[in-house]
NUTI-467092 format. One record per residue (C-alpha): residue in three letters; y, x, z. Coordinates in steps of 0.02 Angstrom, whole numbers, plus 50000, padded with zeros to 5 digits. Layout:
ALAYXZ...
# end
This chain:
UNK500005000050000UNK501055013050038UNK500875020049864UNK501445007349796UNK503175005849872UNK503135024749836UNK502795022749659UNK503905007649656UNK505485018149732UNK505385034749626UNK505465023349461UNK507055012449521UNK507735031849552UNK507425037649403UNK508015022849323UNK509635023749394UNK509955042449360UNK509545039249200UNK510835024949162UNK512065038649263UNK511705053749138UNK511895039348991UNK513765033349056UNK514005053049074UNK513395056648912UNK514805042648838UNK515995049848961UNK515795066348886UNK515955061448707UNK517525054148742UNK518145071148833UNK517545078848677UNK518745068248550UNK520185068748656UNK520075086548683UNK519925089948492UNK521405078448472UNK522575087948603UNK521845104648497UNK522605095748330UNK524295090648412UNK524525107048496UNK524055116548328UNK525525105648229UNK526555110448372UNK526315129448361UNK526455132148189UNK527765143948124UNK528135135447959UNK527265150447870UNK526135145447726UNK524675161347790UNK524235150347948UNK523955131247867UNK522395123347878UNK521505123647692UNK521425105147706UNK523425103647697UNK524195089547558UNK524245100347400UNK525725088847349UNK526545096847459UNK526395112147461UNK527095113747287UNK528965107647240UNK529175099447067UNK529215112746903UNK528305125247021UNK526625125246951UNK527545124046757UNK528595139746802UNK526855149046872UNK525795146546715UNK527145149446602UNK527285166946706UNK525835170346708UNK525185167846525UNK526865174046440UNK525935191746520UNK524865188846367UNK523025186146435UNK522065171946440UNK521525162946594UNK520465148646636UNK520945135946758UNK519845143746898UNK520685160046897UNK522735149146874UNK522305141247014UNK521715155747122UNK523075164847074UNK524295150047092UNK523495148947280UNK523725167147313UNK525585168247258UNK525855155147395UNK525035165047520UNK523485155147539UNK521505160147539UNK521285162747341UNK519455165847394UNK519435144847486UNK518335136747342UNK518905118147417UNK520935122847418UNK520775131047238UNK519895114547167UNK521025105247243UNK522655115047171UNK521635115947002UNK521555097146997UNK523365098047006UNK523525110646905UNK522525103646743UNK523885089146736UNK525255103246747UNK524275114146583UNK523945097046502UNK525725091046483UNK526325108346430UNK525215109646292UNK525615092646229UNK527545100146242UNK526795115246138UNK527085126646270UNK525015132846295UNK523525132546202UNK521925130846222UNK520645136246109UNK519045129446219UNK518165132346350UNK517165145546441UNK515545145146562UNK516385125246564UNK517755129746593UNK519385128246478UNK520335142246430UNK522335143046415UNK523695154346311UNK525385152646288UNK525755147246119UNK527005162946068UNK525615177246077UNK524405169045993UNK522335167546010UNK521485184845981UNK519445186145947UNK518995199346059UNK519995189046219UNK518995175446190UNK517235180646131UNK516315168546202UNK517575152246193UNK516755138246109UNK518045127846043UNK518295108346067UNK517725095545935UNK519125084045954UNK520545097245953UNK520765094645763UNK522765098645718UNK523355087645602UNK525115078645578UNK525995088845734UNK524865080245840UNK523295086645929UNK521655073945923UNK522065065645789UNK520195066145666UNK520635059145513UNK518865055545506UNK518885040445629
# end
């Protein structure tokens, strides 16, 4: 009999420090999230304004101020080389003082960054004779397209130059 009441006490104990380490456990978590969110407010509060110490998550939009990105690319392929939209937008990520080696913040600039070379080739500006490993290539228009830059550029389909405009297949 007196097992029984034994038996009977030990598992209401262990029942009830159980629920304890489960309401400790959810006490916890919230410690946890309102500790990271005190990190994040104290972080915004200590930076310096200098563009080395943001987070590579920061709003490309930005971090760039408008005809920035036009007056890089035109800069950089008026040096007369070549350069695919990887290596603009490394280099475009590097002149701002940023990680150029941050694969995330570079794809994010280079989505910017294709609407940028896009609209300056339709202004004549850059061309692009194809693309590279997938990847399209750009020059600026003044110096030209030589073979040996772009030995292995496989050129688009649709980029058929006809009437001024670019696209247009007098085929279809």
């Amino acid at each position: 009999m007196a097992d029984v009441e034994i038996i009977t006490t030990l598992r209401s104990s262990r029942d009830e420090i159980e629920r304890s380490i489960v309401a400790y456990e959810k006490k916890l978590d919230q410690a946890r999230r309102d500790l990271v969110h005190v990190m994040a407010t104290l972080a915004m509060f200590e930076t310096s304004g200098d563009d080395r110490h943001m987070a590579s998550y920061i709003d490309t939009h930005r971090l760039f101020a408008r005809g920035d990105m036009a007056r890089f690319v035109q800069a950089e392929l008026a040096r007369g080389e070549a350069l695919d939209t990887r290596e603009l937008s490394r280099r475009l990520a590097m002149s701002k003082g940023l990680d150029g080696g941050d694969k995330v913040l570079c794809r994010a600039i280079s989505y910017r960054l294709v609407r940028v070379l896009l609209l300056q080739e339709r202004q004549g500006k850059i061309s692009t004779p194809g693309k590279v490993k997938g990847v399209r290539v750009w020059a600026a228009r003044q110096y030209g397209l030589s073979a040996e830059t772009l030995t292995d550029c496989k050129p688009f389909a649709t980029d058929v130059v006809m009437v001024g405009r670019v696209g247009y297949d007098p085929t279809t």
